[in-house]
C-alpha positions in Angstrom: -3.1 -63.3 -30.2 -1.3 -66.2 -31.6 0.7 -68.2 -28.9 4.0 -70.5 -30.2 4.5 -73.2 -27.8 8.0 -73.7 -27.8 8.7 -77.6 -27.1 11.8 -79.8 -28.9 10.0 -80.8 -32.6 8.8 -77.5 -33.1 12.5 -76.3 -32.4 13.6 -78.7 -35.0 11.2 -78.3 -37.5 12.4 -74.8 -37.5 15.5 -75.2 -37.3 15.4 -77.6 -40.1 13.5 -74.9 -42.4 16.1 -72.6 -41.9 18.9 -74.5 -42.2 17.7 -75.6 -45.6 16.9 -72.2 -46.3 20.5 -71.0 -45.7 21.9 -73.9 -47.5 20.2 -73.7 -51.0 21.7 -70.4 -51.3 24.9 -71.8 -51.8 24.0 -74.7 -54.6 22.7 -71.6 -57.0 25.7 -71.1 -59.7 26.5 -67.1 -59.8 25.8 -66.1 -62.1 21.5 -67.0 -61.2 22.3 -65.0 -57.9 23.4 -61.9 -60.5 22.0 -60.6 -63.9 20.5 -63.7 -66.2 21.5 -63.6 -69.8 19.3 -62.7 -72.7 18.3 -66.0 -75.0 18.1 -65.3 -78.6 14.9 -64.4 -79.6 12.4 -66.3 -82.5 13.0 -64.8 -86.1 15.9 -62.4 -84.7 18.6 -63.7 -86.9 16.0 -63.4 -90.1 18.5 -61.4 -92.6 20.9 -60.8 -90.6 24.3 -59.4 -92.8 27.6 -60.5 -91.1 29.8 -57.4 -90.8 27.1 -54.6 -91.7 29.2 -51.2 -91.6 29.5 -49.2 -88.0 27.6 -45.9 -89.7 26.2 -42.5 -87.7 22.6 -43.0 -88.9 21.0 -45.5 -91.1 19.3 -43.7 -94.2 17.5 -40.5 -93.6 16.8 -41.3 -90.0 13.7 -40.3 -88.3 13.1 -43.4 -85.8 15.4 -44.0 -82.8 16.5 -47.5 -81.9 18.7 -47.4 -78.1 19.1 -49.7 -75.7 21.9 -50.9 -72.9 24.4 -54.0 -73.0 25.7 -55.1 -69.3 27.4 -57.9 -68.3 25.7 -61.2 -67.3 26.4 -62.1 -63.3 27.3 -58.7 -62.8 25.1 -56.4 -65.0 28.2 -53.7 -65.2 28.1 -52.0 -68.3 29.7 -53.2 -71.3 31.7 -50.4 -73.1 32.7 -50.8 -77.2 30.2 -53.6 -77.7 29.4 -54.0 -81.1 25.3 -53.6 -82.5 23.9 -54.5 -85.4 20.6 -53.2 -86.2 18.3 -53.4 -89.2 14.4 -53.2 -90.3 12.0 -52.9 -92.9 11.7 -48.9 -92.9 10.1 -46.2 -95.3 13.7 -46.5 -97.3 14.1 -49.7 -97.5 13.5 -53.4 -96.8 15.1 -55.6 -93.8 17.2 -57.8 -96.5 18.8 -54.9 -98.4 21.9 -53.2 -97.4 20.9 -49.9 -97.2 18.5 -50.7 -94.0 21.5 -52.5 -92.2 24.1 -50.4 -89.7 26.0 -50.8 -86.5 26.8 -48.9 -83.7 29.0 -49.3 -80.7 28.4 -49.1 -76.8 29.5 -45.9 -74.5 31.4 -45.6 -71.8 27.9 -46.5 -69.9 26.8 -49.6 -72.1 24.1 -47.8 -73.5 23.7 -47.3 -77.6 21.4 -45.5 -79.9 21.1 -45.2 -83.7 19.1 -43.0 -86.1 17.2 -44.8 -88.6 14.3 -44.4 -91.1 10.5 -45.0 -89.6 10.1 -49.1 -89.4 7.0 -50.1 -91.0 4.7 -53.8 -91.0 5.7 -56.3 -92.9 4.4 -60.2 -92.0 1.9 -58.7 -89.2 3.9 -56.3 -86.5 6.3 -53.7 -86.9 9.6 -54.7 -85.8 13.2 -54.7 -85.4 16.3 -56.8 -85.4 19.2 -56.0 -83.5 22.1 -58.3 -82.8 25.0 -58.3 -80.3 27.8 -60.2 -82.5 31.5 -59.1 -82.0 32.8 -63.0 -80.7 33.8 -61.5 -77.2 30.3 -62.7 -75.7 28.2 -65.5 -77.4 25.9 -63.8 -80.0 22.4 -62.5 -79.5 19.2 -62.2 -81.8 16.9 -59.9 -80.5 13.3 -58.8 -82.4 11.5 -57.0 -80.2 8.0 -55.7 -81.6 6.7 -52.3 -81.5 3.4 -51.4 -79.7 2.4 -49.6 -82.8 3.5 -48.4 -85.9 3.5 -44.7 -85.3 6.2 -45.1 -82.2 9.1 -42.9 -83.0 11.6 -45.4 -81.1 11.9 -48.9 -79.7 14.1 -50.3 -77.2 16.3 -53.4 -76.7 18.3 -54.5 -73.7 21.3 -57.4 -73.6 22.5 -59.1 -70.8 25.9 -60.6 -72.3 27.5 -64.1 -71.3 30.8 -65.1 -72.3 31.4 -66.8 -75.5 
């Protein structure tokens, strides 16, 4: 059995800890208390197209990108949010048009898009997707797949204001 001697400096030093705990609490901004937001990733802009069509399913389809998009801070849902996604797929390579769509968010901030099977190319197969309708600053994401027989691939984004 442990015994605390309580005496005056072992009342302050405790004191003092918690006070300074307490006290940081209220020098974090926010938005670090909430939901952090998601940096651009390496190679996630690589050919990116500006404006790529909002389509049903990109090419044949096949392969399943989905993901979520909340609010930094917060991390409510972000309805209507605009997603570009795009890949090198069995139709097509990541620079032509034909592998490039968009989608938008529902009600819950989640999205999903059909699209052909994504294939290596460089080393890992991979997608792009970016977040890039001007209401929240733009995001590059290029997450890799574990291998290249999955059948789907997620992203998330955690949106700050532009």
């Amino acid at each position: 059995m442990t015994t605390v001697i309580l005496n005056r400096r072992n009342i302050i030093a405790a004191g003092g800890t918690v006070f300074a705990a307490g006290v940081s609490g209220l020098w974090v901004p926010a938005e670090a208390q909430g939901v952090a937001p998601t940096p651009s990733m390496s190679g996630g802009s690589n050919n990116y197209r500006k404006g790529a069509a909002i389509v049903e399913r990109i090419g044949k389809g096949g392969f399943v990108m989905s993901g979520t998009v909340r609010r930094a801070g917060d991390g409510s849902p972000l309805a209507g949010q605009r997603i570009q996604i795009w890949a090198h797929t069995t139709e097509g390579q990541e620079h032509e048009p034909q592998s490039h769509g968009a989608t938008l968010t529902d009600k819950n901030g989640a999205f999903r898009l059909e699209m052909p099977q994504i294939i290596p190319v460089f080393g890992q197969p991979h997608g792009h997707l970016a977040y890039d309708s001007g209401e929240f600053k733009t995001v590059f994401l290029r997450p890799v797949m574990k291998s290249a027989k999955d059948k789907s691939l997620e992203a998330h984004f955690v949106l700050q204001s532009a």
